[in-house]
N, C-alpha and C positions, 0 to 999 in steps of 0.2 A: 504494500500500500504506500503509494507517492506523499510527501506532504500536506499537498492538496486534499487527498484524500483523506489521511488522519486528521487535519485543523477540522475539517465538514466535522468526520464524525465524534466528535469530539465535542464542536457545536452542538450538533442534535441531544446528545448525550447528555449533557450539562444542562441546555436547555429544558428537557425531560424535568432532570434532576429539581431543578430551579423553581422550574412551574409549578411541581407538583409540592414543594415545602410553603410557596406561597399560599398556593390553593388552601395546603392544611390550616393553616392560620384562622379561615374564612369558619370553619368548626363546621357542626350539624354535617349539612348534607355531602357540603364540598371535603369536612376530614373523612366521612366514610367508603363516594367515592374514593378519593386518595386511597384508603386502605383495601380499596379492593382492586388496587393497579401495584400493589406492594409488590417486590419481586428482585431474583436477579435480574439484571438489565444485561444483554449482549448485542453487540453492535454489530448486523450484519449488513446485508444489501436487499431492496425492494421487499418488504416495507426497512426503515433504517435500523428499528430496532423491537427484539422481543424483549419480551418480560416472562421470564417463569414465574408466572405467580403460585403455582403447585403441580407438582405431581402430575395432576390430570387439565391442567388449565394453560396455557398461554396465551400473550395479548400482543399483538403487532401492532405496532405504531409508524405511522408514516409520516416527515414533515417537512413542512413548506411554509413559504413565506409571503406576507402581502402586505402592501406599501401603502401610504396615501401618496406619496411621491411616486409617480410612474412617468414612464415616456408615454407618448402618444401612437405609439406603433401597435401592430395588430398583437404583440403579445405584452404590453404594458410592462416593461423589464422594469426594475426597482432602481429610482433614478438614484434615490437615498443609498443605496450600497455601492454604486457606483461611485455619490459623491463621496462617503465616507473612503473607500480605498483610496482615494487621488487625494484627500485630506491628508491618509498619513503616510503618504509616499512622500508630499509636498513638505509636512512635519518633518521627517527624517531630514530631509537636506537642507532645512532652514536650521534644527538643532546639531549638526555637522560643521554648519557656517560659523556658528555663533563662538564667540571666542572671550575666557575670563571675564564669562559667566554674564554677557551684556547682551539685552534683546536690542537686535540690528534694527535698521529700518525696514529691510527685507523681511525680517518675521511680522514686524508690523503690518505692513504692509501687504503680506501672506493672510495673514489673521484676518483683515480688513477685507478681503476676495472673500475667505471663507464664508463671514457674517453673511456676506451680501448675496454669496449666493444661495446660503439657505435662505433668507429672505426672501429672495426670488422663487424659492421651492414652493414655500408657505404661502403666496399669496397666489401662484397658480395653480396651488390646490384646490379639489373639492372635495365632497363627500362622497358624489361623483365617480371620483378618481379609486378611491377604495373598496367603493363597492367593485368594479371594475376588474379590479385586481384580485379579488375576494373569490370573480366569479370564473375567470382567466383562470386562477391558479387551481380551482375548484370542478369547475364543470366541462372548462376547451376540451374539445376532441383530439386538440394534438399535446398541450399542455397541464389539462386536469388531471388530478389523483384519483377522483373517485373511479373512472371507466379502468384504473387499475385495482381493483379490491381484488377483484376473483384471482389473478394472477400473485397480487401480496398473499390471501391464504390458502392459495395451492402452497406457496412457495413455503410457508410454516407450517403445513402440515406433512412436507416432505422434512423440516426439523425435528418436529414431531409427532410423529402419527397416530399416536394413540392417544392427544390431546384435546382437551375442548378449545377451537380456535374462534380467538373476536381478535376486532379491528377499530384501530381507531387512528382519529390525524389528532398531528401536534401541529397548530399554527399560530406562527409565530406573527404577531400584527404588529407593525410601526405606525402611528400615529400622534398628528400633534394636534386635538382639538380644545386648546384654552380657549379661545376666545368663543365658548358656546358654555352658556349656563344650564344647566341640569334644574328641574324642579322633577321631586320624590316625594315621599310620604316624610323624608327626613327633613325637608323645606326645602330650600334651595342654595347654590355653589355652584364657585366655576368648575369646568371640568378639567380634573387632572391631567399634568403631563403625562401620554402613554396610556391613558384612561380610554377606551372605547364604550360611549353609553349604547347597547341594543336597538340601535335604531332597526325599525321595523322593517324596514330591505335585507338588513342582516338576518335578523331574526328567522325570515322567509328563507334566506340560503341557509344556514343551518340548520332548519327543518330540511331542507332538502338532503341533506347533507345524513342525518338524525337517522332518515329511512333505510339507510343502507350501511352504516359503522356502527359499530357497537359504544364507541367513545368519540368524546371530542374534548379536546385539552385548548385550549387557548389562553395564549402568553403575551400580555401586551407589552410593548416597547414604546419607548418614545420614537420618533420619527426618526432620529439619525442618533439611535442608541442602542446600542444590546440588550444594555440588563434590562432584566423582567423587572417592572413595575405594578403589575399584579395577575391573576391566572384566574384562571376559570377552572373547573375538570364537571363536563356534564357524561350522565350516564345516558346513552340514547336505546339500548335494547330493550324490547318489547315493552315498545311504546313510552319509555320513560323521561323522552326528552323533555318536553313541557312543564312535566311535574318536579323534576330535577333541578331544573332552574326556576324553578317559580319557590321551591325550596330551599333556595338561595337567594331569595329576593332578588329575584333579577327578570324583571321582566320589560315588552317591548317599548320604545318610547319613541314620538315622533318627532320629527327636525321641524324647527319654524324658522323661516326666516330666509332670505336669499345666503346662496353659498353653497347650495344641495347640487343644482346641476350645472353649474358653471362658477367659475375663482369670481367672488365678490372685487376684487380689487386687484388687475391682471395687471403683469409687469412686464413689457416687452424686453425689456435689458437688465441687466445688475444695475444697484445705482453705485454710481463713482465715489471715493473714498474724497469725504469735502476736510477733515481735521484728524485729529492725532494729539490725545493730551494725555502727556504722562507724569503720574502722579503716583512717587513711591512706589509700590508693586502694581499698579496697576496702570492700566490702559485704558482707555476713552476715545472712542473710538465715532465721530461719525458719517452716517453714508445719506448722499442723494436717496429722497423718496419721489423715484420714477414710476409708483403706479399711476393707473389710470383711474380717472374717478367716476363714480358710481352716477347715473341719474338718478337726479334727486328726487322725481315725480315717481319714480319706479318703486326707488325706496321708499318711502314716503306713505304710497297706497298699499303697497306690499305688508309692509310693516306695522299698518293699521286693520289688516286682513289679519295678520297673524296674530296681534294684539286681541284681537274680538275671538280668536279659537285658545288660545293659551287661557283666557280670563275663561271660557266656556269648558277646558278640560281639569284649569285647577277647580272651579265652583264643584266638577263630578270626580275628585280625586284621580285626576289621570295623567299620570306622569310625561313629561316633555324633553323637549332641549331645545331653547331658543337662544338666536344671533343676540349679539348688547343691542344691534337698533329694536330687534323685539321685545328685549326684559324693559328697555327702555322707554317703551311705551307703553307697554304692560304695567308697570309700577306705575307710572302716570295716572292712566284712567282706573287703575283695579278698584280703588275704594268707593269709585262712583259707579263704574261697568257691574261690581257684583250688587249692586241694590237693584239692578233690575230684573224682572223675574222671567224674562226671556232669554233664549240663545240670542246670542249678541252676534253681530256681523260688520261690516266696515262702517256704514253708515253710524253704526251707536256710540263707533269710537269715534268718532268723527262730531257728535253732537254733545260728546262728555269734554273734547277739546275744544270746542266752541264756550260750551256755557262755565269750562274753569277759567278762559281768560288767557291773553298774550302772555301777561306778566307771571299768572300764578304754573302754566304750564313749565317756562323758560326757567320758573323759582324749581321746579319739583325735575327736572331735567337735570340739572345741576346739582340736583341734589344725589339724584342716581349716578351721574357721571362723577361723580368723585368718588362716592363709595364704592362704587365694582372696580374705579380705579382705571375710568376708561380714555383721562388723559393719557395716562402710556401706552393706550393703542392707537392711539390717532398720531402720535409721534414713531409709534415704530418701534418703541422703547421695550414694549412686551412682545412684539412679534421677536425682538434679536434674543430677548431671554430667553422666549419660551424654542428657540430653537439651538441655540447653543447651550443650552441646560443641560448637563448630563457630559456628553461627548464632548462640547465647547470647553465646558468647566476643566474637562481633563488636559485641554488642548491649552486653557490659561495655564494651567499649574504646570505644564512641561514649560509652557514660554515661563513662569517665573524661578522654574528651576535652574534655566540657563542666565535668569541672570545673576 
């Protein structure tokens, strides 16, 4: 086995390993699953790996990976793996330059591409894009895992044949959706880095998915980071998908808001590195915002559509995920939209912003915009954290090790 090959399995391996200590964490349904995937672990080929879990039992695992960063070509390759490899190739030879321990201008400089082109990732992403990849990496006829099942448990019950054989995928998700707010039964919060909320497309692929594997493990990443951020492990044989997760509190939730099937804020180019301030170990760094900007009328009406079904699913407890222009209007009208005893639609929000008034709307806008904290989105200032968090952070602490 070539390097190549040992780093993969070794990945997968670890990955396994990873997913399934977070999942335990989660208790009830998701430690039991966990204990009923207990086992030696041996790394072979198609599926990657078994699990002896007894005597008479083994579990094949398959896995694969899906991006919110894709290319736009017919098999959506992970543009985030791509960029990470050219990150630390680029890394290497700026920490090779650097000499008694001084970050060059070249690393700065380095660093300042990197920000910018994840930047550029993030903003031509959508939701869109992962489902995409979800369904690419899932269902293609030339690229999917599932139209491989029959072939992964022929292939373990030639390891062993006198064994009860099930199957299941390990899928590893990259994702960065902070700038979408979650409301649950637990209230509401931005959504984690690496956090996937079950948006109801997903939901739908995984039942698809449910019908035909015995397991499904899912391990979320940040978008241009490895480690696991948290896991999933559903049991999907005879028929237990649904209840599995629904015994883990985890059930479907809808997207509001523009940014579902097209990048809210599309960036034809990286923006150019405009400053450079250094301050004792650190760097400051900033870049041209070269998106493009949203119509305002689109937004506007969109945003008052979505504000009249979020105020209509919290009144019936039913969980969401809405853009900041939705929470943001949502907060707005909520304490006047829920006194009326109808399903609300654009018009209603539209007559609760009329009769609160120019001044008291612009007062209570303001007031949400500071508390979600949504001046640093509109600078850009959350888009560079939330995608150099993690991977980034690693990438500062090597540059302040050289100096």
């Amino acid at each position: 086995m070539h390097s190549g090959q040992t780093q993969k399995k070794g990945h997968e391996h670890g990955l396994f390993v990873e997913a399934l200590n977070i999942a335990r964490r989660r208790g009830g349904e998701a430690r039991r699953n966990v204990d009923r995937l207990a086992g030696d672990i041996k790394d072979i080929e198609r599926p990657d790996l078994l699990i002896d879990v007894s005597h008479d039992r083994v579990v094949g695992i398959e896995h694969y990976r899906v991006d919110q960063y894709v290319s736009q070509s017919k098999k959506r390759t992970s543009k985030a793996a791509e960029f990470v490899a050219y990150i630390e190739a680029d890394r290497r030879k700026c920490l090779a330059s650097a000499t008694d321990g001084m970050v060059t201008d070249d690393m700065t400089k380095a660093f300042a591409n990197y920000v910018s082109q994840a930047m550029r990732m993030w903003h031509n992403s959508c939701l869109s894009d992962l489902l995409d990849s979800f369904d690419m990496r899932t269902f293609d006829e030339r690229c999917g895992h599932i139209h491989k099942l029959e072939e992964y448990r022929a292939n373990l019950k030639k390891e062993r044949p006198d064994a009860k054989i099930e199957m299941g995928f390990l899928v590893e998700v990259h994702s960065d959706l902070r700038s979408l707010i979650m409301h649950d039964a637990k209230g509401s919060r931005r959504v984690h880095y690496g956090e996937l909320p079950l948006f109801t497309e997903i939901y739908t692929l995984l039942k698809g998915i449910s019908k035909r594997a015995d397991w499904l493990i899912l391990a979320y990443c940040g978008a241009i980071e490895d480690g696991v951020r948290d896991a999933v492990v559903v049991r999907c044989s005879h028929g237990m998908f649904q209840k599995s997760l629904e015994r883990q509190s985890i059930v479907p939730v809808e997207y509001l808001g523009l940014g579902k099937t097209s990048p809210t804020h599309y960036q034809k180019k990286p923006g150019a590195l405009k400053s450079v301030n250094r301050v004792a170990n650190r760097v400051d760094i900033t870049i041209d915002n070269t998106t493009e900007k949203v119509d305002p009328v689109q937004l506007f009406y969109r945003t008052c559509s979505d504000a009249a079904r979020a105020s209509n699913m919290a009144r019936a407890g039913i969980p969401f995920v809405a853009t900041f222009a939705v929470e943001m209007m949502y907060e707005v009208v909520v304490d006047h939209a829920m006194q009326l005893s109808k399903p609300l639609d654009s018009n209603d929000i539209l007559r609760v912003l009329h009769s609160l008034g120019y001044e008291e709307v612009n007062r209570r806008m303001s007031k949400v915009y500071h508390e979600w904290g949504l001046d640093r989105v509109s600078n850009c200032e959350t888009n560079a954290v939330s995608l150099i968090d993690g991977f980034g952070a690693e990438l500062q602490g090597n540059v302040r090790e050289a100096q």
